[in-house]
N, C-alpha and C positions, 0 to 999 in steps of 0.2 A: 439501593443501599441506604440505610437510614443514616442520617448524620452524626455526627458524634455526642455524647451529655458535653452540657456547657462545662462541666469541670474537665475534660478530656481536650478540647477546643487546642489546636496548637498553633493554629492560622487565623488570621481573619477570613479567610474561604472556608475553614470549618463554621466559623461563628455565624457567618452569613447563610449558610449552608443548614445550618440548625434553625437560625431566625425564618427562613425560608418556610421553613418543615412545620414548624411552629402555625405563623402565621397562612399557610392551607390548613393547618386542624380545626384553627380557631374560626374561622371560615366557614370550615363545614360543621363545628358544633354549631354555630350562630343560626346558619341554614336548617339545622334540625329544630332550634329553640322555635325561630319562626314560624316555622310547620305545626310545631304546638301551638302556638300563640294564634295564627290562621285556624287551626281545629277549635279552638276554646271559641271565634268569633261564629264559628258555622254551629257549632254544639246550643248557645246561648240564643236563649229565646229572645231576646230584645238588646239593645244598647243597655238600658236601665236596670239588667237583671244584675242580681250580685256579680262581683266577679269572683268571688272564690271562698266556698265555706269556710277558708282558715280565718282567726279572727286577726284585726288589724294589725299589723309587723309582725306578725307568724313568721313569715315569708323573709323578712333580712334579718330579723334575728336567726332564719337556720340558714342562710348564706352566710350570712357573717358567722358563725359556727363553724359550716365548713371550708370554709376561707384561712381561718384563724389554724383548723386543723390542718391542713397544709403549707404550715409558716409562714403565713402569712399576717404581719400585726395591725394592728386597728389602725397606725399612723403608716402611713407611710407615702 
């Protein structure tokens, strides 16, 4: 049974129950970033090769893009 949205929460055993849920996702997104990040070390012909066609802050300016797109504001 999946836990309840935080707006829904009427216990602190709901809230925990969700934090719980939460953090196994986050978990195993992490465990898949890795696996990329492990594939891009095997892929790459050397320490010194580029690390990535995109040009420099490519990469956090489209996290912070979509970060910002799920309410998320630059301060916080």
């Amino acid at each position: 049974m999946d836990p309840p949205a935080p707006e829904d929460c009427a216990t602190m055993a709901d809230v925990r129950a969700g934090v719980d849920a939460t953090d196994r996702a986050l978990m195993a997104l992490l465990d898949r970033r890795f696996g990329y990040m492990r594939a891009a070390a095997r892929i790459k012909p050397s320490r010194t090769a580029p690390r990535s066609p995109m040009p420099r802050g490519a990469g956090c300016r489209r996290r912070r893009s979509a970060s910002c797109g799920n309410g998320w504001s630059r301060r916080r």
